[in-house]
Backbone as numpy.savetxt, mean C-alpha at the origin, in Angstrom:
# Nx Ny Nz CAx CAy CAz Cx Cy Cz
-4.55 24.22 8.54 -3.66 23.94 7.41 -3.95 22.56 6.85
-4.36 22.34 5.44 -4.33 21.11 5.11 -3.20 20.04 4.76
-3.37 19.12 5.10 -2.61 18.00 5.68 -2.04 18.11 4.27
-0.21 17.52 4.65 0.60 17.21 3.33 0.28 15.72 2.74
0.13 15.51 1.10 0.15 14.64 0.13 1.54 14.35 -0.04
1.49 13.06 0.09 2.39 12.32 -0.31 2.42 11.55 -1.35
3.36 11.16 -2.27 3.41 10.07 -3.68 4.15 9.08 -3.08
3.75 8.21 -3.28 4.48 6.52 -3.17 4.58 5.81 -4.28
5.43 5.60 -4.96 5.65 4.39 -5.90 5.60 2.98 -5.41
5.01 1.79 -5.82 4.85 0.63 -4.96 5.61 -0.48 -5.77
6.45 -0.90 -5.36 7.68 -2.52 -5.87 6.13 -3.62 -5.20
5.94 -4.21 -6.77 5.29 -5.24 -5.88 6.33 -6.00 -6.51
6.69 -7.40 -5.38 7.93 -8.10 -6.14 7.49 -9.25 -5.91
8.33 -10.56 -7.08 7.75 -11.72 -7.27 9.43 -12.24 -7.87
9.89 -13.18 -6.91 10.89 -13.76 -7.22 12.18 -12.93 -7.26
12.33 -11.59 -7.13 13.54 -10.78 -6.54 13.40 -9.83 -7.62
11.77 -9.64 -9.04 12.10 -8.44 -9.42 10.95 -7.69 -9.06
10.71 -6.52 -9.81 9.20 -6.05 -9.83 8.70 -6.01 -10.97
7.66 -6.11 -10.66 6.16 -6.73 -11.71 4.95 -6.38 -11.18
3.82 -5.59 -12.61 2.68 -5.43 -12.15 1.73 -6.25 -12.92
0.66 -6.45 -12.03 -0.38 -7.55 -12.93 -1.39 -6.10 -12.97
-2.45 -7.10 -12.87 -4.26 -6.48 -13.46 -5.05 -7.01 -12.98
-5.97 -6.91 -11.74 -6.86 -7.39 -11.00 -6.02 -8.36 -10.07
-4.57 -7.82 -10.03 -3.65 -8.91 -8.94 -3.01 -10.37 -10.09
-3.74 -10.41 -10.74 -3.40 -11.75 -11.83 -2.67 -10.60 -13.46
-2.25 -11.65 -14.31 -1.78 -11.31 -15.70 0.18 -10.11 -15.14
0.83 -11.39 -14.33 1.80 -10.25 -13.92 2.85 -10.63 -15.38
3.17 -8.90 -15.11 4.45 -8.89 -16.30 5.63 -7.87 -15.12
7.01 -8.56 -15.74 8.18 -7.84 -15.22 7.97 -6.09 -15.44
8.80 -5.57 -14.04 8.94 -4.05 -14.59 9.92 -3.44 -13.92
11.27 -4.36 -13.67 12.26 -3.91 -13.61 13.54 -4.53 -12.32
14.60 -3.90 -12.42 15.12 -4.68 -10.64 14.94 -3.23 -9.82
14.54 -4.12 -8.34 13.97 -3.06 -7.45 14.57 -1.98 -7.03
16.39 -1.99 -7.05 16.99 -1.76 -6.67 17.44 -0.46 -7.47
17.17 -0.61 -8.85 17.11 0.43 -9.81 16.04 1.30 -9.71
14.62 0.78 -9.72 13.58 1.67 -9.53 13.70 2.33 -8.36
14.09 1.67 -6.92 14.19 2.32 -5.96 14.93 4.10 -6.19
16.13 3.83 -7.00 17.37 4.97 -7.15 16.15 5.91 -8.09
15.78 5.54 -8.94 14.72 6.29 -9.81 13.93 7.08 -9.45
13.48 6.67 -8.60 11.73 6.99 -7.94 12.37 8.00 -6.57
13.52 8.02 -6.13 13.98 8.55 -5.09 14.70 9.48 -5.61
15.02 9.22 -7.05 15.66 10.70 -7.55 14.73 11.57 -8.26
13.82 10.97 -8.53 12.43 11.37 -9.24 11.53 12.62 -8.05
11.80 12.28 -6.95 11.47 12.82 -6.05 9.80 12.46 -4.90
9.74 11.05 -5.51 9.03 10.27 -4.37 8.89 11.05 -3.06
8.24 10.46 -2.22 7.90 10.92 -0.83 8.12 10.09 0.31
7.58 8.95 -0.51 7.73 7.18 0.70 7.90 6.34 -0.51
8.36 5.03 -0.17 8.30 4.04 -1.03 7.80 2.68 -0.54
6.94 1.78 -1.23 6.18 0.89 -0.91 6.88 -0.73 -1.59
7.01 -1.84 -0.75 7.56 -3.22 -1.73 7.04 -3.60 -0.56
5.90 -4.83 -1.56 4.99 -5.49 -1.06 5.53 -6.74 -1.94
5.80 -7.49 -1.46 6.07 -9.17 -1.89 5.06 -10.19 -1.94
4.35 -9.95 -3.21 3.22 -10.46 -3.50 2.65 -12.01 -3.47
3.67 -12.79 -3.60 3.59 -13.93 -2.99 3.86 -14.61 -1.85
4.24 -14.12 -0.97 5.36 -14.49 -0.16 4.31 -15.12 0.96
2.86 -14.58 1.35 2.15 -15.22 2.03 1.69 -16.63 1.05
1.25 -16.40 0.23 0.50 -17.78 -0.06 1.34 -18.79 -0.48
2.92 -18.50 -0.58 3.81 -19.48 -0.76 4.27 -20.19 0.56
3.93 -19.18 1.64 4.31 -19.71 3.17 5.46 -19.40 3.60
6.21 -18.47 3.05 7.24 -17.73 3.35 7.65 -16.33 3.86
8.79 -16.44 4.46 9.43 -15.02 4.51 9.44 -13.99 3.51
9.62 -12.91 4.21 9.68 -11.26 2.85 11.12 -11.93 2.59
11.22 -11.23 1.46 12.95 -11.99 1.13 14.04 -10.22 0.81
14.42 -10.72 2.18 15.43 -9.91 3.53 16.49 -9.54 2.47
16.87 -10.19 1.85 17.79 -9.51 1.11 17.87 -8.42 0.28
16.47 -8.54 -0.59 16.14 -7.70 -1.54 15.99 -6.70 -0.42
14.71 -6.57 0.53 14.91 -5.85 1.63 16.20 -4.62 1.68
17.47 -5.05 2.42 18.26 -4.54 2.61 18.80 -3.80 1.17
19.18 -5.00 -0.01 19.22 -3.97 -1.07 18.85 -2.26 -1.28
17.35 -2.82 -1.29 16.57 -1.25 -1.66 16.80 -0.57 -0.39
16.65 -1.23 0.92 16.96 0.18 1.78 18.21 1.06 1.78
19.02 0.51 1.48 20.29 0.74 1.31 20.87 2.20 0.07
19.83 1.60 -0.95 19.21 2.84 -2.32 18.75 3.52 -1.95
17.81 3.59 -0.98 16.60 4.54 -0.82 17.01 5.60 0.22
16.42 6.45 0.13 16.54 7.79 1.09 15.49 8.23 0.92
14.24 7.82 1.22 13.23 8.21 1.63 12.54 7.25 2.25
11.16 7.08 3.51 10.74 6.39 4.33 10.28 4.73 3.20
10.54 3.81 3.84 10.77 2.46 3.18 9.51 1.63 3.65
8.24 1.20 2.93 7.55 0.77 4.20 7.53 -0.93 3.29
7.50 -2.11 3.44 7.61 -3.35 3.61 6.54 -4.23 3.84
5.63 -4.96 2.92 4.90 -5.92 3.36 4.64 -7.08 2.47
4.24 -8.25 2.96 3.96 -9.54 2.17 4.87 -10.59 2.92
4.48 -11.33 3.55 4.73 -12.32 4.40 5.39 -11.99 5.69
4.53 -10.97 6.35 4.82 -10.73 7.47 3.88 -11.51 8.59
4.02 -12.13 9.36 2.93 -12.45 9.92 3.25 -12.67 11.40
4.00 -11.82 12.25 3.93 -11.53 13.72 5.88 -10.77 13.95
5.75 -10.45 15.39 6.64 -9.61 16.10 7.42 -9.85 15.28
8.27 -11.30 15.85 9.61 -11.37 15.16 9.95 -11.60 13.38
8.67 -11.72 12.42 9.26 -11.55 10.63 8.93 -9.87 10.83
8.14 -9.33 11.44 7.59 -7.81 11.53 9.04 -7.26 12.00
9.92 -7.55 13.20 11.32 -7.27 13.55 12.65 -7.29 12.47
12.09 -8.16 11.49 13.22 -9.01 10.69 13.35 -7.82 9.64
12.32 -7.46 9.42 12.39 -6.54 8.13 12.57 -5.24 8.70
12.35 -5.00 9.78 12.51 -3.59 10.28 14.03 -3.49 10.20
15.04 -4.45 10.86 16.05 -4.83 11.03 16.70 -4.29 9.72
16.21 -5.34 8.81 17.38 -5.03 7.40 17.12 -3.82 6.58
16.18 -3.06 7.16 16.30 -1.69 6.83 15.00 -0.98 6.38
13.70 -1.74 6.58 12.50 -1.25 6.49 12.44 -0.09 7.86
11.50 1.06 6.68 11.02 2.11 8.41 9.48 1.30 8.66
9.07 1.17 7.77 6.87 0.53 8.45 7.17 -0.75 7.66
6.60 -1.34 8.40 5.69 -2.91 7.51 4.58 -3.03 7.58
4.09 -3.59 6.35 2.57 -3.70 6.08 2.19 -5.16 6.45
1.01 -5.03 6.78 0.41 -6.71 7.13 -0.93 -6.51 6.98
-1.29 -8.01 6.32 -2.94 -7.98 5.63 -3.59 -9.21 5.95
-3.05 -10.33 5.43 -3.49 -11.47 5.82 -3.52 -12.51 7.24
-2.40 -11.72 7.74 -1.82 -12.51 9.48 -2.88 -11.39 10.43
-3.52 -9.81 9.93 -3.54 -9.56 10.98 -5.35 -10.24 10.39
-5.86 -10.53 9.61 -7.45 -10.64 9.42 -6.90 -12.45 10.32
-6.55 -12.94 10.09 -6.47 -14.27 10.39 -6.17 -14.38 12.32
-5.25 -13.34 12.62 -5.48 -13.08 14.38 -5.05 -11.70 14.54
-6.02 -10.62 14.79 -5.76 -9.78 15.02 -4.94 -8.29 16.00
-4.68 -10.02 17.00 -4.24 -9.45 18.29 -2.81 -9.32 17.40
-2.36 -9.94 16.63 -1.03 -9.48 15.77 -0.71 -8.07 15.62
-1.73 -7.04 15.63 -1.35 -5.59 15.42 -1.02 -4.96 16.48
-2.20 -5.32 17.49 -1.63 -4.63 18.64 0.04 -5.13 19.12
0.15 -6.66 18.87 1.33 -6.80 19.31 2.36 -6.23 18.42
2.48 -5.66 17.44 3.54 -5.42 16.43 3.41 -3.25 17.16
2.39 -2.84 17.59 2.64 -1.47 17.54 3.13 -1.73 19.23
2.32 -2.14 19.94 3.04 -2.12 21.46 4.47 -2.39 21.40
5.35 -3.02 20.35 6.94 -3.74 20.10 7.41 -2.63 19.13
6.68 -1.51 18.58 7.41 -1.20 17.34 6.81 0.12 17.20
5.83 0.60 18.04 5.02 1.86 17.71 4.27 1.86 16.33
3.03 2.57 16.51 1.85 2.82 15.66 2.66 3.45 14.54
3.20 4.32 14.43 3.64 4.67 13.16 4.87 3.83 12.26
4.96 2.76 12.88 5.63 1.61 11.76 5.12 0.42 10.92
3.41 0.55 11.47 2.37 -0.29 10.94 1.58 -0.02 10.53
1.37 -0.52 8.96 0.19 -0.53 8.36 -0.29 -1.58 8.13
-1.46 -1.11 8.00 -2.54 -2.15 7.59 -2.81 -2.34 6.20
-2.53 -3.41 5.69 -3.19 -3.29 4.21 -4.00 -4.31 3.88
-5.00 -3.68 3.38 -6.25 -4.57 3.29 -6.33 -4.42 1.78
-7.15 -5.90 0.86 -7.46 -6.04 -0.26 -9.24 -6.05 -0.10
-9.85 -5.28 -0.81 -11.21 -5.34 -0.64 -11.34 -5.57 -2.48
-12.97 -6.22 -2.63 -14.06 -6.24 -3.70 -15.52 -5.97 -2.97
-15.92 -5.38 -3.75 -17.78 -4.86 -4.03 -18.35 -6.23 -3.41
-19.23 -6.04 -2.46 -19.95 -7.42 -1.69 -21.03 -6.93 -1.56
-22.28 -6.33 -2.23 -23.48 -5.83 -2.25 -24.10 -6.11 -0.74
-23.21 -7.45 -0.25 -24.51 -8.55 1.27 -23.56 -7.53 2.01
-22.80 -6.96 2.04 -22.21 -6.40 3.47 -22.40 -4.93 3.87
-22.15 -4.77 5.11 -22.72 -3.10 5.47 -22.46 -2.02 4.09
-20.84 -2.32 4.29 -20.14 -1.28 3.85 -20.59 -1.57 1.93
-20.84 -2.53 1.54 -20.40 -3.02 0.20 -19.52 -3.34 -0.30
-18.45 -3.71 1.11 -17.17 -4.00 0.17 -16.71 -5.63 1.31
-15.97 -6.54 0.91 -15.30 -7.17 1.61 -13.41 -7.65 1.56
-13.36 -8.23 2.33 -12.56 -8.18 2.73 -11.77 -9.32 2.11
-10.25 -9.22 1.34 -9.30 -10.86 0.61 -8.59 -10.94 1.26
-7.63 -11.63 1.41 -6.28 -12.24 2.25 -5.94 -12.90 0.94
-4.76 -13.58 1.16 -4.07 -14.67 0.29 -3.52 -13.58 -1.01
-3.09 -11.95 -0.58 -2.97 -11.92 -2.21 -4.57 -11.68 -3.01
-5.34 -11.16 -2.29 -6.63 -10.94 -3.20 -7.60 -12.64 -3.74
-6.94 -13.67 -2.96 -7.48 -14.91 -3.72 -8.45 -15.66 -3.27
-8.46 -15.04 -1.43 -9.49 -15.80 -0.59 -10.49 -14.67 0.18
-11.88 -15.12 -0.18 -13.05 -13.73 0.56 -12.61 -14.48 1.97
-13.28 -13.31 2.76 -13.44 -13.75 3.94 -14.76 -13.35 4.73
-15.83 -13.18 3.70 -16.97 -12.58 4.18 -16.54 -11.43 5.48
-15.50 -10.93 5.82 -15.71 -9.44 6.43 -16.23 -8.40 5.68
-16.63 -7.39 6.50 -16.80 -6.09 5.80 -15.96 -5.05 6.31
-15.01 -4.48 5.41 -14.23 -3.87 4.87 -14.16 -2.90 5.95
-15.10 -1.83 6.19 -14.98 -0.84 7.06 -15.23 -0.91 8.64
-15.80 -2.14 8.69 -15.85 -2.81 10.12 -14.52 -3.10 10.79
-13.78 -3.95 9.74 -12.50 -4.52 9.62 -11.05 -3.32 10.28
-11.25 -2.28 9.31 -10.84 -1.07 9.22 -10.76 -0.37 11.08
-11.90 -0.24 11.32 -12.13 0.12 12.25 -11.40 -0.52 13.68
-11.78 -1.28 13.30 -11.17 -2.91 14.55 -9.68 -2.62 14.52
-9.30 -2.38 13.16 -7.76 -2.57 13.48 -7.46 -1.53 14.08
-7.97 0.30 13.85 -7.04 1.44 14.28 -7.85 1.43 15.82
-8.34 0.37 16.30 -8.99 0.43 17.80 -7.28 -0.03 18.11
-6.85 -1.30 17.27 -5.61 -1.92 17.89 -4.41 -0.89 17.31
-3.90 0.30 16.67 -3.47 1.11 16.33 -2.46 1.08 15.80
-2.91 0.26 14.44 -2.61 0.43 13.22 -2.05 1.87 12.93
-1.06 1.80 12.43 -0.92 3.92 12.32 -1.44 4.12 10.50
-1.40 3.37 9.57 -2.22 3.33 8.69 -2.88 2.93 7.90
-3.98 3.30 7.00 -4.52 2.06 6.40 -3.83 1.75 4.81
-4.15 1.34 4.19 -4.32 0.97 2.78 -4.65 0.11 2.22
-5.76 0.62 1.35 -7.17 -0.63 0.86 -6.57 -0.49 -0.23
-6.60 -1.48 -1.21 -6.88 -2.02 -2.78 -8.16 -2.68 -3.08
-8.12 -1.83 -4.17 -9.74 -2.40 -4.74 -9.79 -3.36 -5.55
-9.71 -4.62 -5.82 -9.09 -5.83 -6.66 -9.75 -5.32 -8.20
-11.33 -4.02 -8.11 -12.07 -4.27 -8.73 -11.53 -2.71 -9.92
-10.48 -2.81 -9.08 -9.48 -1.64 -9.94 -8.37 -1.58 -10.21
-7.92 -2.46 -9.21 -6.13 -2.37 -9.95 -5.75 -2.86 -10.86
-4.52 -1.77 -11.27 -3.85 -2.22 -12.21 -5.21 -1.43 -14.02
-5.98 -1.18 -13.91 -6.58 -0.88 -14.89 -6.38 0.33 -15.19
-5.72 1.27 -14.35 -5.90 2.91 -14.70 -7.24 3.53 -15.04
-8.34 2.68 -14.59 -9.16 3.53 -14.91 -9.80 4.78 -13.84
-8.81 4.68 -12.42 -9.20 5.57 -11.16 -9.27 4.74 -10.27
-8.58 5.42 -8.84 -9.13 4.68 -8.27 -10.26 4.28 -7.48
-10.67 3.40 -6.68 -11.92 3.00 -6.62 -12.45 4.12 -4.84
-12.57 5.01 -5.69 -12.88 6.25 -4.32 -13.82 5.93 -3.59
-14.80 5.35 -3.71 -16.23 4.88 -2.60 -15.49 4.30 -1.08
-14.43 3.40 -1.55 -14.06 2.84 -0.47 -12.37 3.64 0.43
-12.14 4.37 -0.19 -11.53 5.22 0.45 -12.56 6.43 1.18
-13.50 6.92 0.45 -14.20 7.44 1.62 -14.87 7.05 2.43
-15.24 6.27 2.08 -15.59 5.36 3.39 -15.13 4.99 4.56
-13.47 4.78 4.66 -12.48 4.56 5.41 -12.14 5.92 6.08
-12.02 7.08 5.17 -11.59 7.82 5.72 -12.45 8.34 6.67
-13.86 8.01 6.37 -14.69 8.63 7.67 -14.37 7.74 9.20
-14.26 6.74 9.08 -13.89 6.24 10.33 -12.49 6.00 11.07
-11.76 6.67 10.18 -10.31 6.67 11.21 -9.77 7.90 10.92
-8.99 7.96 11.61 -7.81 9.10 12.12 -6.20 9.27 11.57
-6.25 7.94 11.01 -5.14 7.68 10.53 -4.91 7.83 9.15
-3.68 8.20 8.31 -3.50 8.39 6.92 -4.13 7.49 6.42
-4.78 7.71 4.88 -4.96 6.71 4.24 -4.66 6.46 2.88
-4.04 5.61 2.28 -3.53 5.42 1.23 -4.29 4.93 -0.05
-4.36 5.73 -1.23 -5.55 5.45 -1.93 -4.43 4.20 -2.91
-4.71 3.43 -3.45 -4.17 2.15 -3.94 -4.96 1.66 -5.23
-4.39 1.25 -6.16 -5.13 0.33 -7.19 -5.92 1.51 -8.20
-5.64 1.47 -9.17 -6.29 1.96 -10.43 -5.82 3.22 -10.87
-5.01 3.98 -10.71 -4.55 5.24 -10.77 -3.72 4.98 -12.81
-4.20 5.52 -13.18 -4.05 5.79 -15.20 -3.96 7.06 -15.07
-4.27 8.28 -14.84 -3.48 9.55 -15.20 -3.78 10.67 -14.37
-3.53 12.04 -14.40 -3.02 12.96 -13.43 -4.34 13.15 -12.28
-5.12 13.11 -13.21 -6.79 13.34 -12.77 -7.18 12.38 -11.42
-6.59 10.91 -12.08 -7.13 10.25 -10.46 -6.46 10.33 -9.36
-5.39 10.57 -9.21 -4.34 11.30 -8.27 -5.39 12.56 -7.40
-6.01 13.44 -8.38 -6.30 14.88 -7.57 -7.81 14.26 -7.54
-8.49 13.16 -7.72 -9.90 12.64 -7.34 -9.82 12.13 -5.64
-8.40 11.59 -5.61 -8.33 10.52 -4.35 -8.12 11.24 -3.68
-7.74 12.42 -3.61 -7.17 13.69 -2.69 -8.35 14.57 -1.96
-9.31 14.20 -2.98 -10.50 15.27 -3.00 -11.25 13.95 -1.81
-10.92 12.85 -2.17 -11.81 11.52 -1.38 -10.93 11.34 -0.28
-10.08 12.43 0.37 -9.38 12.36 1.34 -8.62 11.45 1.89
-7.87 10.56 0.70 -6.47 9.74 1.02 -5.12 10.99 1.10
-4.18 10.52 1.84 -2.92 11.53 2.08 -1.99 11.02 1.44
-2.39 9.72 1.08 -0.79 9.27 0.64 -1.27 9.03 -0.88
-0.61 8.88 -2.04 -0.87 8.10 -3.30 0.06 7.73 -3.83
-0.54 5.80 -3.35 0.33 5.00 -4.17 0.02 4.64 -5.64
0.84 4.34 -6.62 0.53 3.82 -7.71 1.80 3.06 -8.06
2.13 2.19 -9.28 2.81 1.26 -9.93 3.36 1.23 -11.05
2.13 0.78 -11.88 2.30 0.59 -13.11 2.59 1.95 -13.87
1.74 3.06 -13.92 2.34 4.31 -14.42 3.36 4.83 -14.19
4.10 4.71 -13.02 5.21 4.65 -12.53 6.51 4.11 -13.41
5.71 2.75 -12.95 6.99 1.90 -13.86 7.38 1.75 -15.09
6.33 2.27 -15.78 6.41 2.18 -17.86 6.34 3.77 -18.02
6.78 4.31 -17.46 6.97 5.86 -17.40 5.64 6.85 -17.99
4.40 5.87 -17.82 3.29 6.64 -18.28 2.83 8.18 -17.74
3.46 8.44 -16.06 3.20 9.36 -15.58 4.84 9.32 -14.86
4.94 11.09 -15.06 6.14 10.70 -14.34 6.32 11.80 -13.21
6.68 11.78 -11.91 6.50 12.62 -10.61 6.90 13.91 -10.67
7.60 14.39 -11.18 7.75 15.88 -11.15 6.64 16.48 -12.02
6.36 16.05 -13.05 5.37 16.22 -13.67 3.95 16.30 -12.20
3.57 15.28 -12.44 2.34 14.91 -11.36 2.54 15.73 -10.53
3.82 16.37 -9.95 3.59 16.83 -8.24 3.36 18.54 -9.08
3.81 18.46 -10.10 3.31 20.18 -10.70 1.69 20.16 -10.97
1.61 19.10 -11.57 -0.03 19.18 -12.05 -0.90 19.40 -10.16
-0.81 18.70 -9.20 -1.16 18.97 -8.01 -1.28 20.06 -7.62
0.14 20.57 -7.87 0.35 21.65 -6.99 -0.55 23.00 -7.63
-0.99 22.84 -8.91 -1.48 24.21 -9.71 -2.87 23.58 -9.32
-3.32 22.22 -8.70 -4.82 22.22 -8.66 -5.36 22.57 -6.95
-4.02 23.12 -6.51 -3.81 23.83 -5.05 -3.34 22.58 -3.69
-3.09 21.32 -4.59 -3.07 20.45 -3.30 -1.50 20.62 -2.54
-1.66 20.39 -1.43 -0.05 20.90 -0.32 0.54 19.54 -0.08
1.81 19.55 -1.04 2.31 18.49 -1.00 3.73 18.20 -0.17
4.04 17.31 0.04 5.68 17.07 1.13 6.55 17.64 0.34
């Protein structure tokens, strides 16, 4: 039986609203979270994603409040990331009402951070989210950002990948810096790529503009699909999308 597709709408938030940029930079407002949350959950979402886009390179906490807000809206699985960076901020957000948290930059910077967050919290409350760009010098061709997409780190992407679901990560999710936010698709090379070496869901991220790249990333064997901006300016809207799927035969939640 083939595995169920999931839709995720993603809150990236910046100062307590949501806002999407374009290559991570050029952000514009797109709404309070707390509203989109009720939206997207009556819309008929699957999971929901709020990633607090600054919150590492400002040196701060996820901000717990908003947190609790949206969990509080939401009735569907809540997953949480952007300035998480060990057990107890990984505890903090679980606490105020996150089900998974995501972590990207704390776990490339010490990795033993994952294993310690799934041994405290189990594999299926952690993801991994990684920011990759095109690096021609590396195995895979892709490497590896932290900071919010702002700092390389000469890794390679699928090496990276790998390392973490050894420490058991329960999933991944790459962004392609060299696609988001453009709608022009997303950047499938590096989702298949990923998907050949783990076991774990994978979330196709960054560039999704209309019904078509949704059923491309599906075909490039991501399970989950997140997107944003179409989301949020009502360019695509989910009942719609989960019909267009479903007539192109994909088995959705």
């Amino acid at each position: 039986m083939k595995q169920k597709i999931k839709i995720m709408p993603c809150l990236d938030m910046q100062e307590g609203r949501v806002v999407k940029g374009v290559h991570f930079v050029d952000i514009r407002d797109a709404g309070d979270p707390v509203e989109c949350a009720k939206a997207y959950c009556a819309a008929g979402a699957d999971e929901l994603a709020m990633l607090d886009i600054t919150a590492t390179v400002e040196g701060r906490k996820t901000m717990l409040e908003v947190v609790r807000r949206v969990a509080e809206a939401a009735t569907i699985p809540f997953t949480v990331g952007g300035g998480i960076r060990d057990v107890p901020s990984a505890l903090e957000v679980i606490n105020a009402g996150a089900d998974k948290v995501s972590i990207n930059t704390a776990a490339v910077r010490r990795p033993e951070t994952l294993r310690e967050m799934v041994k405290e919290m189990g594999s299926g409350k952690v993801t991994l989210a990684l920011d990759v760009d095109r690096n021609a010098a590396l195995p895979s061709g892709y490497e590896v950002y932290i900071d919010g997409g702002r700092t390389a780190t000469g890794k390679d992407a699928v090496e990276w990948v790998k390392e973490a679901a050894d420490y058991g990560a329960g999933c991944v999710l790459p962004t392609s810096k060299a696609t988001d936010g453009v709608r022009t698709g997303y950047d499938l090379d590096i989702i298949r790529k990923i998907v050949k070496v783990v076991s774990v869901p994978v979330v196709a991220s960054g560039g999704a503009g209309k019904m078509e790249h949704f059923y491309e990333a599906v075909e490039a064997g991501a399970t989950i699909l997140l997107a944003a901006s179409v989301f949020h300016f009502g360019l695509i809207k989910i009942p719609e999308l989960k019909e267009y799927l479903r007539t192109r035969g994909v088995n959705l939640s």
